[in-house]
N, C-alpha and C positions, 0 to 999 in steps of 0.2 A: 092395462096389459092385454085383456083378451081381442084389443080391436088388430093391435100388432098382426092377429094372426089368422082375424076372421078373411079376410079377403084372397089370400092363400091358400085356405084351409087344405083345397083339395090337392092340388098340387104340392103341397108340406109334405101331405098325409102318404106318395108315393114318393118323395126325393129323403126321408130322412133316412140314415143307417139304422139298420138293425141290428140289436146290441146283440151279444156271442150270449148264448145258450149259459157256457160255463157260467158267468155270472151268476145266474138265476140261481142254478144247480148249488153254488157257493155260499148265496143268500138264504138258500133252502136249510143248507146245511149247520149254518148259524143259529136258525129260528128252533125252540122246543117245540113247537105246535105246527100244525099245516093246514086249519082249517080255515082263517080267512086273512086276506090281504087288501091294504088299501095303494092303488098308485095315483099319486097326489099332484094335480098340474100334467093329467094322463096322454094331452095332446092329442093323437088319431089312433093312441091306444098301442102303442110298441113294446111298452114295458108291462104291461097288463097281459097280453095275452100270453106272455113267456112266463109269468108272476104263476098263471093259470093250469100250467104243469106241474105245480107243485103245492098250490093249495086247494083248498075245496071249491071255495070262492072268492071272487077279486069284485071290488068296491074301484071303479075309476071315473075320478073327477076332473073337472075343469070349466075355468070361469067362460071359456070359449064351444058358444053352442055351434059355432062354422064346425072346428074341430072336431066336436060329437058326434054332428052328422056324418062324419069320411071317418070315424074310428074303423077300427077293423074287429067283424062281429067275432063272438066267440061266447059256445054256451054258459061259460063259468064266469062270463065278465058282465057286469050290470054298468052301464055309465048312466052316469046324474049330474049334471049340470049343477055347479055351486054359483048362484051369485054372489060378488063381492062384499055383499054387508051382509054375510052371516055372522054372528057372532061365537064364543068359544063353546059354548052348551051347545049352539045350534051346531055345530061341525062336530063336536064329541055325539050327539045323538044320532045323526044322520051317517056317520060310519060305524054305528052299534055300538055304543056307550064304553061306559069305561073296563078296561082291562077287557078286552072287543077280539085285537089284532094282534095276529102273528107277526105280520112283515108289513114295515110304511116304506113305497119308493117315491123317490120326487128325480123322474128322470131329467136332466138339463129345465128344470127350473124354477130350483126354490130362488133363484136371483128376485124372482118377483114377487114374492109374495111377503105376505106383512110376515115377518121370521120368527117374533115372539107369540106373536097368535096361533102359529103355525105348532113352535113347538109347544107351545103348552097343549095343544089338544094329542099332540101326540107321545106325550109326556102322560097324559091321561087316559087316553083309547090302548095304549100296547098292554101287552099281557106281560105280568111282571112277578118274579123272572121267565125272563125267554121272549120277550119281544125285540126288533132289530127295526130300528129306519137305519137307511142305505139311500146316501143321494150322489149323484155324480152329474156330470158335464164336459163338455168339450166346445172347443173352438173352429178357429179357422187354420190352429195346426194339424193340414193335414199331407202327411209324408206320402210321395215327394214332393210334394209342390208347397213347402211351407215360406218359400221366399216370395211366391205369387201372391199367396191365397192370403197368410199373415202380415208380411212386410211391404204389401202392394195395395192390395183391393182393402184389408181390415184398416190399414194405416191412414187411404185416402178417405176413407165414410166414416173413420171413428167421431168425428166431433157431430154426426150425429145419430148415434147412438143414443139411447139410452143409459143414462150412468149406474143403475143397477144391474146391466150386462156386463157390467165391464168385471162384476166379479167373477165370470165364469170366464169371458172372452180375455182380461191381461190376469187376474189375481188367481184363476185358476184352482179357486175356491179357498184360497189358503189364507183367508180372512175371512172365512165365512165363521161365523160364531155357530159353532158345534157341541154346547154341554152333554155331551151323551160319553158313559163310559166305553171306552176302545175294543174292537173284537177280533183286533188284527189286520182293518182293514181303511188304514189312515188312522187320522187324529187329529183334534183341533188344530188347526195351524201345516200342519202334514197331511194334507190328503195323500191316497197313495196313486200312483201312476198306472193307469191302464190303457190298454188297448182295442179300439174298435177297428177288424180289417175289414175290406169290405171291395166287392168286385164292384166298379163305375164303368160308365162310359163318359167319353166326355160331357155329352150333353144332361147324363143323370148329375155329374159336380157341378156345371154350368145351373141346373134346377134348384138341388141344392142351396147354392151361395144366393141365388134369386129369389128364397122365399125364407131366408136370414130377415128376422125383426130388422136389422139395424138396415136393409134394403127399402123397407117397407117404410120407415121413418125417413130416410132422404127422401123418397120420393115426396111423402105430406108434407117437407117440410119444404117442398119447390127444388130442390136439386136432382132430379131425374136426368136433365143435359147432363149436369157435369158426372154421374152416378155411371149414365149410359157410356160414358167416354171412358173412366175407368176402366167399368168391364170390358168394354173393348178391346183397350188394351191387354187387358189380365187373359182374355180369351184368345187373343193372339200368342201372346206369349203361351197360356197352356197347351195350343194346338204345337207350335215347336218344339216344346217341351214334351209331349206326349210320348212322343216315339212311333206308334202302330198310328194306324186308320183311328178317328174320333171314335168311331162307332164300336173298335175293337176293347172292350172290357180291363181295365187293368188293373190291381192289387193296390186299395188306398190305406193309409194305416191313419184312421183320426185318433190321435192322441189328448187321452181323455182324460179324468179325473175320478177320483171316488172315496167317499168318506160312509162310513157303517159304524151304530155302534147299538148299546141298550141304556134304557133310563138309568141315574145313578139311582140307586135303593138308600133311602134314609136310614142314617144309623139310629138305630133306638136305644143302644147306651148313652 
């Protein structure tokens, strides 16, 4: 997974949305504790530094060291590089042992990661009660343009993709196996519907969709012609669909996903 996104890293790291404040404020509000937070599959650090107004300290990982390098600094945030064969001790020790963590995020991508290894450590590491993982994702539904961007450009590269993408990019997380009790904010099988606005320009969505894993994979896999021909079209078409000058800024809404909850507590009768 981490190779998907070492060759972008820097370009990723200025074209992704910035998730809304509220969130955080909301995930804050859930957790008993505020003194530390892990963001899991951290990328160039989006969700970390917002994590970072509301706890003491933020713990942000990722198996991609391109990523690390272009995260965005911040006093309260430490990143550390996970390589892929940690094991469940080694991950439960390396974000401060057991019952550790106020809040776990996995912004857009526990798609990749080993799931049950994942949650057993955080099944281990929260603070109980009052600990919260909160994972969410989105796609190529992004309003107005979801007939270009999902039914055109996602439709012609899907076959190659990655098929662990696809739970975020068609299933929309709602097969994602989620054992965690509910805190009001989705549920196994129900995530809940959220929204990411966000001001673009053309050429910032055009960045965007260009440094999408499933772009990064056509291209190794030899389809760059047919890839570039796509886009072209899809860029044609979003230039007349725009309405203003490319360059003029306009109101995108990615429509997104999101599942929150706390470890279930063993009954002891």
């Amino acid at each position: 997974m981490a190779g998907l996104y070492e060759k972008p890293s820097e370009t990723y790291a200025k074209k992704r949305p910035r998730y809304p404040k509220e969130w955080f404020s909301m995930l804050a509000g859930l957790t008993a504790g505020h003194q530390r937070a892990w963001d899991a599959g951290c990328g160039s650090g989006q969700a970390a530094v917002s994590m970072a107004e509301h706890y003491e300290s933020v713990l942000a990982t990722d198996v991609s060291e391109g990523q690390l390098r272009n995260a965005i600094a911040h006093p309260k945030v430490r990143y550390v590089h996970t390589p892929e064969h940690l094991t469940e001790d080694e991950l439960v020790a390396l974000v401060g042992g057991e019952g550790s963590l106020d809040l776990v995020v996995v912004a857009t991508s526990i798609h990749w990661f080993d799931i049950p290894l994942f949650y057993g450590v955080v099944n281990r590491a929260l603070r109980k009660p009052g600990g919260v993982l909160a994972v969410w994702g989105y796609s190529y539904e992004i309003h107005p343009f979801e007939d270009a961007l999902q039914g055109q450009l996602y439709a012609a590269l899907r076959p190659y993709q990655d098929p662990r993408a696809r739970l975020a990019t068609e299933e929309r997380y709602r097969t994602l196996p989620f054992p965690f009790e509910p805190v009001g904010v989705g549920a196994e099988g129900a995530p809940a519907d959220v929204d990411i606005e966000v001001e673009m320009t053309l050429e910032d969505l055009a960045g965007f969709v260009m440094t999408g894993s499933v772009v990064t994979t056509a291209r190794e896999k030899g389809a760059g012609v047919e890839m570039e021909a796509v886009v072209r079209d899809v860029t044609k078409r979003l230039e007349e669909e725009w309405g203003d000058a490319p360059t003029v800024p306009r109101k995108l809404v990615f429509k997104a996903f999101m599942l929150a909850g706390r470890p279930k507590l063993l009954d002891s009768n």
